[in-house]
SEPAVEX-768782 format. One record per residue (C-alpha): residue number from 1; x, y, z. Coordinates in Angstrom, 3 decimals. Each point is the difference from the previous one (the first is absolute). Layout:
BEGIN
{n NUM east X north Y up Z}
...
***
This chain:
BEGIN
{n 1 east 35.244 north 5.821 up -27.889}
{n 2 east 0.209 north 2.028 up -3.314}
{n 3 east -3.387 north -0.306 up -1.122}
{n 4 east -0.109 north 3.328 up 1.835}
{n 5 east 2.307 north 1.154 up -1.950}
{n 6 east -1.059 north -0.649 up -3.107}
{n 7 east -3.512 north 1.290 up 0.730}
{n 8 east 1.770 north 3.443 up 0.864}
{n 9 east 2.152 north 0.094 up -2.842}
{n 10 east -3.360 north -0.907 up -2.181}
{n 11 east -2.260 north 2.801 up 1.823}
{n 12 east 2.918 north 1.995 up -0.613}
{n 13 east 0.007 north -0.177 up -3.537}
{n 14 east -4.089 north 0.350 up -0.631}
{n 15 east -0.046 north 2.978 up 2.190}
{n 16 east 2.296 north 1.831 up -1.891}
{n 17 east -2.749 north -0.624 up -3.201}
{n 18 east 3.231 north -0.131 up -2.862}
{n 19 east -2.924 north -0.416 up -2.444}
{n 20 east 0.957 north -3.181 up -1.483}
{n 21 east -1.375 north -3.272 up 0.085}
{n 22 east 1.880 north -2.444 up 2.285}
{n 23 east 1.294 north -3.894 up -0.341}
{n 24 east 0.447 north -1.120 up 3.518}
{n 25 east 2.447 north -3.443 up 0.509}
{n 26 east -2.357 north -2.737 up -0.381}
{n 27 east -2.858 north 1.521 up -1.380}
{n 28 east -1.738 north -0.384 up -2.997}
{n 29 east 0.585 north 2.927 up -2.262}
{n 30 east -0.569 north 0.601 up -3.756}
{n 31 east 1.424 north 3.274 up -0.888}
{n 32 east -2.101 north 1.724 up -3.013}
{n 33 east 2.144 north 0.561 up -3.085}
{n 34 east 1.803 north 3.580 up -0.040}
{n 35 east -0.890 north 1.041 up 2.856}
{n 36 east 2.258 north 0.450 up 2.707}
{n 37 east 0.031 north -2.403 up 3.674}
{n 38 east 2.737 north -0.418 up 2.265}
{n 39 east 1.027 north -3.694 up 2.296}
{n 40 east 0.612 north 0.444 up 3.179}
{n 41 east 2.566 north -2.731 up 1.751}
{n 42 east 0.923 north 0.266 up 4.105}
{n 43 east 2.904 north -1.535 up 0.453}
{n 44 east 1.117 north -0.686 up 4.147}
{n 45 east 3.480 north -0.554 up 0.895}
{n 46 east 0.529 north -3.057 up 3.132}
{n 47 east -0.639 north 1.744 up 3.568}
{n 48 east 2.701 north 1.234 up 2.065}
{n 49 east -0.239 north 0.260 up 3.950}
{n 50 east -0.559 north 3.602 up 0.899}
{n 51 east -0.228 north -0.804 up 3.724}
{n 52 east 0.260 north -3.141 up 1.760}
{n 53 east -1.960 north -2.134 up 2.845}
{n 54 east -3.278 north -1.048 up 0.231}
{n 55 east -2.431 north 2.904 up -1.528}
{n 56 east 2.851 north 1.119 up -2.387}
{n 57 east -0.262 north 1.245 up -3.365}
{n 58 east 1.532 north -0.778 up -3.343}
{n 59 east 1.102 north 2.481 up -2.285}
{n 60 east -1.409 north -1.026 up -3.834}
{n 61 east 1.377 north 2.625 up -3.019}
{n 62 east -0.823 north -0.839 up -3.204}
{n 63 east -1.576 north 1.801 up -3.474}
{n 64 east -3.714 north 0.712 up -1.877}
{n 65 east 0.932 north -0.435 up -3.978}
{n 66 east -2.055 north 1.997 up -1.986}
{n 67 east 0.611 north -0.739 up -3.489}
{n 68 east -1.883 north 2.564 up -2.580}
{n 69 east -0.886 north -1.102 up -3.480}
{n 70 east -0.617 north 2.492 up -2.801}
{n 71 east -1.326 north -0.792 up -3.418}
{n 72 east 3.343 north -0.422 up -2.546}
{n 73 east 0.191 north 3.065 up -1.892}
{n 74 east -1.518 north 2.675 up 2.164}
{n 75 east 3.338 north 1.310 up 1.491}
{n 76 east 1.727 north -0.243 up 3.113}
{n 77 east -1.184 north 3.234 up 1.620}
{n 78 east -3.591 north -0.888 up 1.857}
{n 79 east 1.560 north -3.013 up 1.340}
{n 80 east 2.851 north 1.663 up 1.083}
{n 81 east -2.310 north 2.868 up 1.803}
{n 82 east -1.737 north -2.606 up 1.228}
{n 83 east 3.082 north -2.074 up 1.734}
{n 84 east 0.675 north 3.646 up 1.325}
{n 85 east -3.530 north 0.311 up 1.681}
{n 86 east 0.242 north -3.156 up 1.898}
{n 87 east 3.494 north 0.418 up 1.032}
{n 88 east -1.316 north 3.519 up 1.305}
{n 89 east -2.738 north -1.479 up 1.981}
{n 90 east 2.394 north -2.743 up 1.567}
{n 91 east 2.782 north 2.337 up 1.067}
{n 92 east 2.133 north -1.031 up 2.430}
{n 93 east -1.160 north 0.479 up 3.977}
{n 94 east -4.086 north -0.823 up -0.785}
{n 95 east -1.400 north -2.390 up 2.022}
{n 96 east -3.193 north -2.066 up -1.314}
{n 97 east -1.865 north -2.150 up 2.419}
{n 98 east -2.170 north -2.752 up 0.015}
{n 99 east -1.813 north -1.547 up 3.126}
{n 100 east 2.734 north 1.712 up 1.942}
{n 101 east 2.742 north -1.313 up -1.839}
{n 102 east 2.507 north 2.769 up -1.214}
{n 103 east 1.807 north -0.200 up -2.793}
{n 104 east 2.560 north 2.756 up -0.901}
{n 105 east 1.308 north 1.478 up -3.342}
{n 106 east 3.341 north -0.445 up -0.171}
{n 107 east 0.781 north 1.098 up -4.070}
{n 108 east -1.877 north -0.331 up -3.026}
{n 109 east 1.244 north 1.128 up -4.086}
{n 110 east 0.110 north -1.164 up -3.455}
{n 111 east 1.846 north -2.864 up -1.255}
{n 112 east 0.622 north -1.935 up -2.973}
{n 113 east -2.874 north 0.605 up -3.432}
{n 114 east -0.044 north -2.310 up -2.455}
{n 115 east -2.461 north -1.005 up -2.551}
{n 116 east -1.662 north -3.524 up 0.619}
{n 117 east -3.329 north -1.352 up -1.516}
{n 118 east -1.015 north 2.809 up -1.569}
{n 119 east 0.410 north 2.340 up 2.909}
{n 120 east 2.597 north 2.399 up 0.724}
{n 121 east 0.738 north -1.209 up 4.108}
{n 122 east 1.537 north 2.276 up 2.452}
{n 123 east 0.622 north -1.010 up 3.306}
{n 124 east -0.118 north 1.681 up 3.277}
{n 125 east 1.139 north -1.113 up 3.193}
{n 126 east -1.550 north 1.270 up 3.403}
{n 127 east 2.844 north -2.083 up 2.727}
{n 128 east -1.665 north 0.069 up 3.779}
{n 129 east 0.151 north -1.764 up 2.881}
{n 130 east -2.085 north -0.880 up 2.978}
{n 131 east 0.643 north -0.494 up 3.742}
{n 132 east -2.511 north -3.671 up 0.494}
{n 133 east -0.949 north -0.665 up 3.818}
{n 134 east 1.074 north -3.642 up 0.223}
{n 135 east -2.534 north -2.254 up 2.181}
***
């Protein structure tokens, strides 16, 4: 049911072509020293019924994590213009779609940055949701 999802939410993210390598959940990735990458994380929430009978369809929200990691030491400025791009290409109201699943933009921005493992990590947050056709 959300594989669809998360293949929009991926195609999403290529086509906009941020310019940095990617570490997708479960997938080997070795990022080169100093160089910036970013992680990306979709996290679904449990479906609600949108509509109910037979032919219904559930209602699944939910958020794309996209955490960006900058070498220590280089400033917080292209990772912060870079949180700002993404958040600008997920605004809310855009609708991505994959195999004829839609799934909506509801809000996207900045959160936390910290410095972990060498890398100074911001995170943004793109929240959607997604009307699923139930069988």
């Amino acid at each position: 049911m959300t594989d669809k999802i998360d293949s929009a939410l991926i195609q999403a993210f290529t086509d906009g072509a941020f310019g940095l390598p990617a570490a997708y959940e479960n997938k080997e990735h070795d990022p080169d020293p100093g160089v910036a990458w970013c992680e990306l994380f979709i996290a679904p929430n449990q479906p609600s019924v949108n509509t109910m009978g037979d032919g219904g369809q559930d209602l699944i929200t939910g958020f794309l994590q996209i955490n960006l990691n900058y070498p220590v030491g280089t400033g917080a400025g292209d990772a912060k213009k870079k949180a700002t791009e993404i958040r600008d290409y997920f605004y809310a109201g855009r609708v991505f779609t994959y195999v004829s699943q839609d799934v909506f933009i509801t809000n996207a921005g900045r959160g936390i940055a910290r410095n972990i493992d060498s890398y100074y990590q911001v995170i943004t947050t793109i929240n959607w949701q997604a009307r699923v056709q139930r069988p």
